[in-house]
PLY file of the C-alpha trace (Angstrom):
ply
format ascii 1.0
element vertex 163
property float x
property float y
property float z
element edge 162
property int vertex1
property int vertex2
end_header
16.34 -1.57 -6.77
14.46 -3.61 -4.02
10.96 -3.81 -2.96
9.89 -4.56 -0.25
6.12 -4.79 1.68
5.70 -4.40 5.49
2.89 -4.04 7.77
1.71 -1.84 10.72
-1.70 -1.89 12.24
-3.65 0.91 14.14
-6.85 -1.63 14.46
-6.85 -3.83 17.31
-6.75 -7.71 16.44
-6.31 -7.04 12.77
-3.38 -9.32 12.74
-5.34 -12.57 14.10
-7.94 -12.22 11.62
-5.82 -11.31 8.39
-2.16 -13.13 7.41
0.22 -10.54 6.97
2.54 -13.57 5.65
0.58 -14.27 2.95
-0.37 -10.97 1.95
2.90 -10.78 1.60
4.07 -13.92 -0.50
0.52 -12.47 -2.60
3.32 -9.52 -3.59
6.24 -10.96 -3.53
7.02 -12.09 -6.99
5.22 -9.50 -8.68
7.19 -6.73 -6.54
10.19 -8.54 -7.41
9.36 -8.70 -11.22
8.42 -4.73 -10.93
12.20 -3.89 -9.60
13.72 -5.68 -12.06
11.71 -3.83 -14.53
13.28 -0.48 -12.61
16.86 -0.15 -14.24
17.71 3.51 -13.41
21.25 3.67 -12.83
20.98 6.85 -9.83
18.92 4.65 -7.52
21.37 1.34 -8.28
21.19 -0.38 -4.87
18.34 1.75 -3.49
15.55 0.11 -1.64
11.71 0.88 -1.63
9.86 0.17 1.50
6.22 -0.36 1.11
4.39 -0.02 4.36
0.97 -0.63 4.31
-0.91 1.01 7.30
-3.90 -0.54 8.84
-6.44 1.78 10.07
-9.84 3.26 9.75
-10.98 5.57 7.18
-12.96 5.34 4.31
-10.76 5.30 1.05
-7.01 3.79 0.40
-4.62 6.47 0.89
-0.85 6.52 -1.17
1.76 8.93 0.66
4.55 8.76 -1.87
6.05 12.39 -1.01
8.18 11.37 1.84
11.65 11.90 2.22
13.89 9.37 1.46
17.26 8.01 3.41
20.46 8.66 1.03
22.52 7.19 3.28
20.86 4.15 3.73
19.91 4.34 0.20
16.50 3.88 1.38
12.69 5.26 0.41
8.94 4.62 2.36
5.65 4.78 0.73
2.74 4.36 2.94
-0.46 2.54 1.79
-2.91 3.43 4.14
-5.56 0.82 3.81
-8.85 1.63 5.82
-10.44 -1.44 7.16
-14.77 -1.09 7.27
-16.06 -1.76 9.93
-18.96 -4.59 10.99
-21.62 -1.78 10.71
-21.11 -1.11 6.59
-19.97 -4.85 5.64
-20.54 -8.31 7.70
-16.99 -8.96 7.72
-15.77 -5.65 9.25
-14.40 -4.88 12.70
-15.99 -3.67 15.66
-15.87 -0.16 15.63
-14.16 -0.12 18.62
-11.33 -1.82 17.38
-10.68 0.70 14.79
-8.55 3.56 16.24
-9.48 6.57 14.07
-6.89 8.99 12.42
-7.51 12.67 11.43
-6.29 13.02 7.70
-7.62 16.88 7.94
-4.10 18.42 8.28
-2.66 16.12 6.06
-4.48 16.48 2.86
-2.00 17.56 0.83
0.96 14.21 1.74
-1.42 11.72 0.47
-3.79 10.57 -2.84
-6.98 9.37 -2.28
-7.75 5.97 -4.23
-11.49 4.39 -4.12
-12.20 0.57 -2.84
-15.29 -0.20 -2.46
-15.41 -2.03 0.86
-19.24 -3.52 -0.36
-17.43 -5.53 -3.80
-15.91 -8.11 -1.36
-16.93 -10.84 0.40
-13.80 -11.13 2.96
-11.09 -8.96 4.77
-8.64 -10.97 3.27
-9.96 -10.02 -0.71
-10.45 -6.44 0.45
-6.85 -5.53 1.77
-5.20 -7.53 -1.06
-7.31 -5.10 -3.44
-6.69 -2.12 -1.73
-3.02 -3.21 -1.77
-2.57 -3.68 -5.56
-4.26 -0.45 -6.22
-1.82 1.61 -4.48
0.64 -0.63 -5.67
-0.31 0.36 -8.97
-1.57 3.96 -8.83
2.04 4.26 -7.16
3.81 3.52 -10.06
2.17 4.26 -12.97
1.19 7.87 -11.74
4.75 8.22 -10.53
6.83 9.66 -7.60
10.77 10.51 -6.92
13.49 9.57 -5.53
16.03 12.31 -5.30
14.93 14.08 -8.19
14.93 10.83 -10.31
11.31 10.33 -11.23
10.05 6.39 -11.27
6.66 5.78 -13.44
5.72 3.16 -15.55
2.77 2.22 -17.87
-0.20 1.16 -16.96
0.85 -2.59 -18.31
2.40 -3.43 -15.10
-1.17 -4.35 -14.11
-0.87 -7.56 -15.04
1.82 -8.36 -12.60
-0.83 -7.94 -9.78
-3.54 -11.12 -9.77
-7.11 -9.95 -8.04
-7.30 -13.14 -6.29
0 1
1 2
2 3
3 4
4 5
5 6
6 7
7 8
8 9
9 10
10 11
11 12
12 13
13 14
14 15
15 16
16 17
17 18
18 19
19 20
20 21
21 22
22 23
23 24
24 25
25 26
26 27
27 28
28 29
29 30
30 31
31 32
32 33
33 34
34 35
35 36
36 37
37 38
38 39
39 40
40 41
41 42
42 43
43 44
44 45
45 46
46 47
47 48
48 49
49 50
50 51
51 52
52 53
53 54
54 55
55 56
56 57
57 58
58 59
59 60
60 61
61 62
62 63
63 64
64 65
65 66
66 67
67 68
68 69
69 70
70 71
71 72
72 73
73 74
74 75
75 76
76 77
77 78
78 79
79 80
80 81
81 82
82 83
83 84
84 85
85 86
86 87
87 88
88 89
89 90
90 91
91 92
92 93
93 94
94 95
95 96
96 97
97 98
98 99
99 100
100 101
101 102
102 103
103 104
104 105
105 106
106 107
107 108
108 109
109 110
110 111
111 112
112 113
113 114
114 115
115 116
116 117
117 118
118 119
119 120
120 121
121 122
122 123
123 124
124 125
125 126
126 127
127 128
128 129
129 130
130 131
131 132
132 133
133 134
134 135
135 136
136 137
137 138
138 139
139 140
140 141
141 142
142 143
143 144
144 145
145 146
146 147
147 148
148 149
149 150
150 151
151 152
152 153
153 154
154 155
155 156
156 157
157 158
158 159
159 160
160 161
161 162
């Protein structure tokens, strides 16, 4: 199995003040290290696509019931990361950049995963956090593919810095 991390933003500017490039070479060799780790002979050649969404919103948010691509042998997960804006921490965005989603008739697609926006001191720190908990939550609480279920213990923690 492959895993790979992608990006989309729903906050205007994000991607001048944050580098999506080295959020992702942050992931890249753990993610590589956790599919290794996944040897499940039904998703042989299968691909995971991590997409982690930009947006506002108050906790990180893991949607790891959608449907994956048999064909393409192919599966998304959506991090939804919520950047704060410049009214709750000094390195926020202007509230006007931040294009606001309603989660209200979604509740039941997505886990809700706390980050405290006020524990870090830049953008940068925060997303990477918000990243590796949904990263982690994700696999050690488990989801499917197909019917094959993927979970793992909680040891894969270490695979994730919090630098």
């Amino acid at each position: 199995m492959k895993i790979k991390l992608f990006h989309s933003s729903n906050v205007i500017g994000l991607y001048s003040l944050v580098s999506t490039n080295s959020i992702g070479e942050h992931f890249h060799e753990p993610l590589e290290m956790l599919a290794d780790s996944i040897a499940i002979e039904a998703l042989e050649g299968w691909s995971l696509e991590i997409t982690c969404y930009y947006t506002a919103g108050d906790n990180v948010k893991v949607f790891r019931s959608t449907k994956p691509y048999p064909k393409e042998k192919s599966k998304v997960i959506y991090i939804h990361v919520p950047i704060p804006s410049i009214q709750l921490v000094s390195w926020g965005i202007e509230t006007e950049k931040l294009m606001q989603v309603d989660y209200t008739q979604i509740k039941k697609y997505y886990t809700e995963i706390d980050n405290n926006a006020n524990e870090f001191s830049s953008l940068q720190s925060y997303i990477l956090s918000s990243i590796r908990k949904g990263i982690i939550f994700l696999f050690t609480d488990g989801f499917s593919i197909l019917g094959t279920k993927i979970k793992l213990s909680n040891e894969i923690t270490h695979l994730f810095s919090e630098d």
